[in-house]
N, C-alpha and C positions, 0 to 999 in steps of 0.2 A: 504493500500500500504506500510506503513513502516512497519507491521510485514510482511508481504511479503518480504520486503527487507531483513529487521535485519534476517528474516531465512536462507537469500540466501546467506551472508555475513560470508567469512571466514576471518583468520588473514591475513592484508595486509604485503605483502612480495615485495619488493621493491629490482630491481637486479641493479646494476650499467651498463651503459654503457662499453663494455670493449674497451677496448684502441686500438684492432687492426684497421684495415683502412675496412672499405668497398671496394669489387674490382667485376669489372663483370669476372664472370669467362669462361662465353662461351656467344655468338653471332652467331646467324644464320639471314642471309638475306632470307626474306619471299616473297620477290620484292623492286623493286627499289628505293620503298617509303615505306616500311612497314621492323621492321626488331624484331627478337625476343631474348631477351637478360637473362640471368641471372644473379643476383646479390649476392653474400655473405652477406649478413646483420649481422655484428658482433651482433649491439641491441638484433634478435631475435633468434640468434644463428641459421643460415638458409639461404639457400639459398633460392632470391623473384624471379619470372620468372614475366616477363614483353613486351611487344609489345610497340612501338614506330613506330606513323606516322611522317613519314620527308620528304622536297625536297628531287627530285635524285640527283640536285645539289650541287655543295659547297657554302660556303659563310655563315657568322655569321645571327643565328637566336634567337627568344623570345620560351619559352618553357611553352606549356598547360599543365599543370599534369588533367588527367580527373579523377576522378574517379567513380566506379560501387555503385550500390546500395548494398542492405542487401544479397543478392546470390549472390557474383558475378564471374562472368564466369572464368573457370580454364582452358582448354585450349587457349580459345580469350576472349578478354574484351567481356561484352553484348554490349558495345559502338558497335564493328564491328561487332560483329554477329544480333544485333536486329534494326541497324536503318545504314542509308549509310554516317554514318562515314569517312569512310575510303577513299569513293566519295568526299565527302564535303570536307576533308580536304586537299585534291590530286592536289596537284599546288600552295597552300597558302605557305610562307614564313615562317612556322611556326613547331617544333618540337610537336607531341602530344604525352604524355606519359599515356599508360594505364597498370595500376598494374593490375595484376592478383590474386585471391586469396582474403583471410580477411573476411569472411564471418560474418557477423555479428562484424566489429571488429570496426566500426565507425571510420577506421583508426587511432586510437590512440594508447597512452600508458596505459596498462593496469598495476594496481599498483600490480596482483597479476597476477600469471601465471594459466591458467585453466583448466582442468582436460579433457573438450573438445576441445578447442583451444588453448593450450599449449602457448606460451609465446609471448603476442602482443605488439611490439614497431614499432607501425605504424608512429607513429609521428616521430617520433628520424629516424626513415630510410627515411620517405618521407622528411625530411626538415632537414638534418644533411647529412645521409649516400649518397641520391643519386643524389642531383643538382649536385655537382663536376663532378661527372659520367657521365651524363647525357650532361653536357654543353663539358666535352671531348670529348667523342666518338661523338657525333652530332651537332659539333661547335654549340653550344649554347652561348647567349650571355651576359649571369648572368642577362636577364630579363624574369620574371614568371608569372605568369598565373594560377589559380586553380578554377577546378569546378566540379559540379557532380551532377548527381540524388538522391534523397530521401535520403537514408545515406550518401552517399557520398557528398551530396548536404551541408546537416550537419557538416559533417567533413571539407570541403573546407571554411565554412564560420570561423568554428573552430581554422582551422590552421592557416589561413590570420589573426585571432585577436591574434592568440600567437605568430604569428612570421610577426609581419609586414612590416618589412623589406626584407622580401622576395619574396614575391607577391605585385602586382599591378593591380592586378583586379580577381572578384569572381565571378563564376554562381554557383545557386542553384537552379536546377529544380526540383521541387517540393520537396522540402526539405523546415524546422522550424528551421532557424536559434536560434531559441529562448530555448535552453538545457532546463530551467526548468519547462517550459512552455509544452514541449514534454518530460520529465522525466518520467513518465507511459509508454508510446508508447516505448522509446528507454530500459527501463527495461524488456518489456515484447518482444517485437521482439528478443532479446538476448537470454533469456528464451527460448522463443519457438524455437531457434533453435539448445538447448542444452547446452547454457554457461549460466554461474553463472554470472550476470551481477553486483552485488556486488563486482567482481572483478576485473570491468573497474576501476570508480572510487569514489568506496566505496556506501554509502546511499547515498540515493537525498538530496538534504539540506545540504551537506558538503562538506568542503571546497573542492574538487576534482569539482566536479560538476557546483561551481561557477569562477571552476580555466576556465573551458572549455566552458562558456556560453557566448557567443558573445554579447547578449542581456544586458551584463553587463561591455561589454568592445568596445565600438560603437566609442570613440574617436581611435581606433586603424583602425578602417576601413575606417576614415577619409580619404577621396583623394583620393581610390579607387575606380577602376570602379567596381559599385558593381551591378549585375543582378538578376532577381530572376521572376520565372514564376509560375503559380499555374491554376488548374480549379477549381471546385467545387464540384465535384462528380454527377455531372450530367451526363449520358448519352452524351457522341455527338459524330461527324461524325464517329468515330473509330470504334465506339460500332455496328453502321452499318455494317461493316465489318464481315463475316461469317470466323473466325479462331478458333483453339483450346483451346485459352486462353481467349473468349471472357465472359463466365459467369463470372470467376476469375476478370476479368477486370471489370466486374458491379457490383460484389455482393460482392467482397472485396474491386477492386483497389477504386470502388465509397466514399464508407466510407472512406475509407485511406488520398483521397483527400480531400474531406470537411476538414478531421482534420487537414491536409497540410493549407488549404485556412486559418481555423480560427485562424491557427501561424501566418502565414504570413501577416495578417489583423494587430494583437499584432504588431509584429517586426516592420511593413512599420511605426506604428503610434510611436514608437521611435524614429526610423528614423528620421521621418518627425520633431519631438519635439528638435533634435537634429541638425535640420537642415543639416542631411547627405544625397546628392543625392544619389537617384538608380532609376534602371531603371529596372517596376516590370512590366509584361505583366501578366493583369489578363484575365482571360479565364472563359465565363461565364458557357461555357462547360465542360469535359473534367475530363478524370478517370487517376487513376495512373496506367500509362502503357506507356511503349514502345513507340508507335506511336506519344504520345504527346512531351513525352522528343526525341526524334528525329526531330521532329518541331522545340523544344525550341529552342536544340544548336545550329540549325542554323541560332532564330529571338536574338540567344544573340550574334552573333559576329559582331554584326555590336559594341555593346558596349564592347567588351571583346579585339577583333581584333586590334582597334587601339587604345587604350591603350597599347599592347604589343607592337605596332610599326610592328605589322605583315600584 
């Protein structure tokens, strides 16, 4: 794996943030609780397109940032096209923000810019550029919320230890909060979908890597509500199910999840050594797919919910 690395690794190039303001530059109402926004991201030099679940109400609210897995959806989040979303959240007191886009970017800063996905300041846009934005246009009320499936799952657990101050509570559905624990898996999913993952953040084993490992940084999660769900790669009710994605869903998502379950086994026994609660729903079932993480986010808000005050 490290000559794997060391060959995929070019000179890291490191851009400054530039000093203009992040601004949305166009809004469209998609219904009276759903609306679709763009944003300028000075960081990544670009404009992010984005969907936002809100009351049709006014009155000051807590903001969910969700985000997508390793694909995720470019016209709609997979949140509202693969599970009822958009139902679930339809009368909560609550802003849900879903990014579009990132494919493989772990929503981070990436130290170099890359030849397939050109220049990733995920982190600096989701936790710099767009709360201000976000708590404007949709009276938010500077309290937050992050979570996500399998990458994104990763990255939420990620962002909440480098910016703790920002968030107040985490879900990770079927996501390894533990970086280096999943360092193979998050190299090679990058890989296979075209990027040089040497030019997230650098080799495994350096300092980059331990900058972004939550596993290493467990006092910051402290006093957060913190969620996390997993199956086992087992077969269950889903797999019943006669759809198009159903072999993918046993003969990949199965494996996928075991390696999910056996992080999350690692991380909870930190946890536990550290005495940080969370609230992990294991599932003795259950593949990486869809059907499941649409279960999850709705057995996490009962822990996620009121912590926002939502």
């Amino acid at each position: 794996m490290l000559a794997f690395a060391t060959a995929l690794i070019g000179p890291a190039v490191v851009h400054p943030t530039p000093a203009a303001a992040a601004q949305i530059v166009a809004a469209r109402e998609l219904s009276s609780t759903r609306t679709a926004i763009t944003v300028t991201s000075p960081a990544m030099g670009r404009d992010i397109t984005l969907q936002v679940l809100h009351p049709a109400g006014g009155g000051a609210r807590p903001t969910y940032y969700l985000l997508d897995g390793l694909d995720p959806g470019v016209e709609q989040s997979t949140w509202t096209n693969a599970t009822d979303a958009e139902a679930f959240f339809r009368g909560k007191n609550v802003n849900v923000v879903l990014p579009l886009g990132g494919q493989a970017s772990y929503y981070t800063d990436w130290i170099s810019d890359d030849p397939r996905f050109g220049r990733y300041k995920w982190e600096t846009f989701l936790t710099q550029e767009l709360p201000g934005l976000i708590d404007a246009r949709f009276s938010g009320n500077g309290v937050n919320g992050i979570g996500g499936l399998s990458m994104g799952g990763n990255a939420a657990y990620i962002l909440a230890a480098r910016h703790p101050a920002l968030y107040r509570a985490v879900a990770g559905y079927s996501a390894c909060p533990d970086t280096a624990m999943a360092a193979g898996a998050i190299m090679f999913s990058v890989a296979n979908r075209g990027g040089n993952p040497g030019n997230m953040w650098g080799a495994p084993g350096g300092p980059e890597w331990a900058a972004h490992d939550p596993a290493l940084m467990l006092e910051r999660l402290r006093g957060k509500a913190l969620y996390m769900s997993t199956g086992t790669g087992i077969p269950g009710p889903h797999e019943a199910e006669l759809k198009p994605q159903l072999a993918e869903n046993i003969f990949l998502g199965g494996p996928i999840e075991l390696g999910v379950n056996t992080c999350m086994v690692s991380f909870e026994q930190r946890l536990r050594a550290a005495g940080i609660p969370a609230k992990i729903d294991w599932h003795p079932v259950g593949t990486h797919s869809w059907s499941y993480w649409g279960e999850a986010l709705r057995a996490s808000w009962p822990t996620i919910g009121p912590a926002l005050g939502a």
